[in-house]
N, C-alpha and C positions, 0 to 999 in steps of 0.2 A: 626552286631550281629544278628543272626537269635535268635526269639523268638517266644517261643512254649508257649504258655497262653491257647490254646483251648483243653486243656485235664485235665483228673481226677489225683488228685494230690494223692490219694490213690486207689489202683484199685481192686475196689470191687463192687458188686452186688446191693451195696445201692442205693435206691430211693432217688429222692427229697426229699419226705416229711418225707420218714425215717430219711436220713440225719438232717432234720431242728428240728426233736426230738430229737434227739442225740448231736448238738453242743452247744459252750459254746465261749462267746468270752472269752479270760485272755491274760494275758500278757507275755509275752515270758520270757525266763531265760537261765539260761545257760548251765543246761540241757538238751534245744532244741537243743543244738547247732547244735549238728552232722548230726539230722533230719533236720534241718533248711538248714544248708549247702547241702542236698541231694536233697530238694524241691527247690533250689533257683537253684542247677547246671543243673538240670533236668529243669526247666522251661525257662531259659535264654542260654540254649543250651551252659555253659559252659564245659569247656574239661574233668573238674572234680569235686572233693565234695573239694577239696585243695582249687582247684582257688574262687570257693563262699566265700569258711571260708578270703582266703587273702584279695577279694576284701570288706569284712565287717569291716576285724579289719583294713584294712586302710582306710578303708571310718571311720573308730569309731564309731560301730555301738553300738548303745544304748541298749544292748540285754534286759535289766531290763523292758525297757520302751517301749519297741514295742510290738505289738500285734500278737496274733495270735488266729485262729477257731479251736475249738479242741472236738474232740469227749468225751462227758462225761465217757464214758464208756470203751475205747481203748486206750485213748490218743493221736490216732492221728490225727495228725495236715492235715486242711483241707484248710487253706486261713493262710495268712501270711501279714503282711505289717511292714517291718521293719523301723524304722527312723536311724538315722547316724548322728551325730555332722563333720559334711561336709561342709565346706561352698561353696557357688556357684561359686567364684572365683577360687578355686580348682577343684570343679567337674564338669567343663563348660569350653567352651571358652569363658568367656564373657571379661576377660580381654583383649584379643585380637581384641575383635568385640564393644564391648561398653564399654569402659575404664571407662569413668566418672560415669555413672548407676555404674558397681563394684566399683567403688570406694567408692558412696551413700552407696551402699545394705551392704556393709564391716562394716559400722559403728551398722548395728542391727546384735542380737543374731537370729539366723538360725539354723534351720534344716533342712536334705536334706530327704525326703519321698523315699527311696532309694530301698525299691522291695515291689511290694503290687499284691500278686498273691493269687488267689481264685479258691478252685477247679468246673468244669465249670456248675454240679449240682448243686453248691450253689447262682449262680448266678442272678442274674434278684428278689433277694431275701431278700433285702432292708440289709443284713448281712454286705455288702461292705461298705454303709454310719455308721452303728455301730461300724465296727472298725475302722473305720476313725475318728469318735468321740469319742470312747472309752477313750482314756488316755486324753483328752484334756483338761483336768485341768492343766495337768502336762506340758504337751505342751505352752499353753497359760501363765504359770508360768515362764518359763525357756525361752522362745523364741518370736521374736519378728514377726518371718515368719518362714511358710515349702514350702521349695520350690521342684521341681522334673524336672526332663527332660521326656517326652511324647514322644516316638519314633512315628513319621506322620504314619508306613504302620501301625501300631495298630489302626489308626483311632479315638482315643476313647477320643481326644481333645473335644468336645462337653459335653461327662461326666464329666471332669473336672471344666470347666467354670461352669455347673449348679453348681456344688459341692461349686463355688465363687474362682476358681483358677484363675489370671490374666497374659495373655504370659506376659510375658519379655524381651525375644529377641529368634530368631528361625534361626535354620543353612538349609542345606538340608535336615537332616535326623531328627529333632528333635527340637520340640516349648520348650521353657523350663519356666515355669509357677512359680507361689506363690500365696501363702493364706495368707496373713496379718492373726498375732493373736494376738499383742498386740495395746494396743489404739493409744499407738503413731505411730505407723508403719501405722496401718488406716488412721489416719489424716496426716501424712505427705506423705503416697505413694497417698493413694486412694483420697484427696480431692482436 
């Protein structure tokens, strides 16, 4: 899958710092939908605004409880990061490649961190760790890890780990990580 992340997800003449007066993190609904599905087919180089919307409602994506950066004043959506009631034995090989681990990680509740794109003015702008933390009461409540696939030519395996993501297991094309969020998932992965 080719992946376009280094462009502006709305294209207009705003500055950084214009921009950084203007946004708001909140949570997505379902009235983003259609913007949502146009921002995710445009940055994941999908064929269309159909195949985003397909690939969410079958991942089940959590539209209530996902985030998005949104202009006060416009509306529009400027950074995205959706979650997905996915488990990783579904959205991975990992039952092919480490049976037993899937079979462990099957027994905890999971989220799959499943598109987290930001327009590229916003960036380097500490916004990305905010909506990452945003809903995570809610997260931390309902789930016991979020886990995601890292495509390697993004490179950006290093932001993850500061962030406390742990690989899991890794194909050619993609390390695929988790965040422990509840206590028991800590002490029994991480100790």
């Amino acid at each position: 899958m080719a992946i376009d992340l280094c462009n502006k997800l709305i294209d207009n003449d705003l500055t950084r710092n214009e921009l950084l007066e203007r946004v708001e993190i909140k949570k997505t609904s379902i009235e983003d939908l259609v913007e949502i599905c146009k921002i995710l087919a445009k940055a994941f180089n999908l064929p269309s605004n159909a195949e985003a919307y397909y690939q969410l409602c079958n991942s089940k994506v959590l539209i209530d409880e996902s985030v998005k950066l949104v202009d006060k004043e416009s509306g529009e959506i400027y950074g995205l990061l959706m979650f997905c009631e996915y488990p990783i034995k579904v959205g991975s090989p990992i039952c092919f490649l480490e049976k037993e681990l899937s079979e462990y990680l099957d027994k905890y509740t999971q989220v799959n961190g499943h598109s987290f794109v930001i327009d590229e003015r916003l960036r380097g702008t500490n916004l990305d760790k905010k909506m990452l933390f945003y809903n995570i009461e809610f997260l931390r409540d309902n789930f016991d890890f979020i886990w995601m696939g890292v495509e390697k030519s993004l490179r950006t395996l290093p932001y993850w780990h500061r962030l406390g993501f742990v690989d899991v297991f890794e194909i050619p094309e993609a390390t695929f990580c988790l965040i422990p969020l509840s206590e028991k998932m800590i002490k029994e992965y991480l100790l």
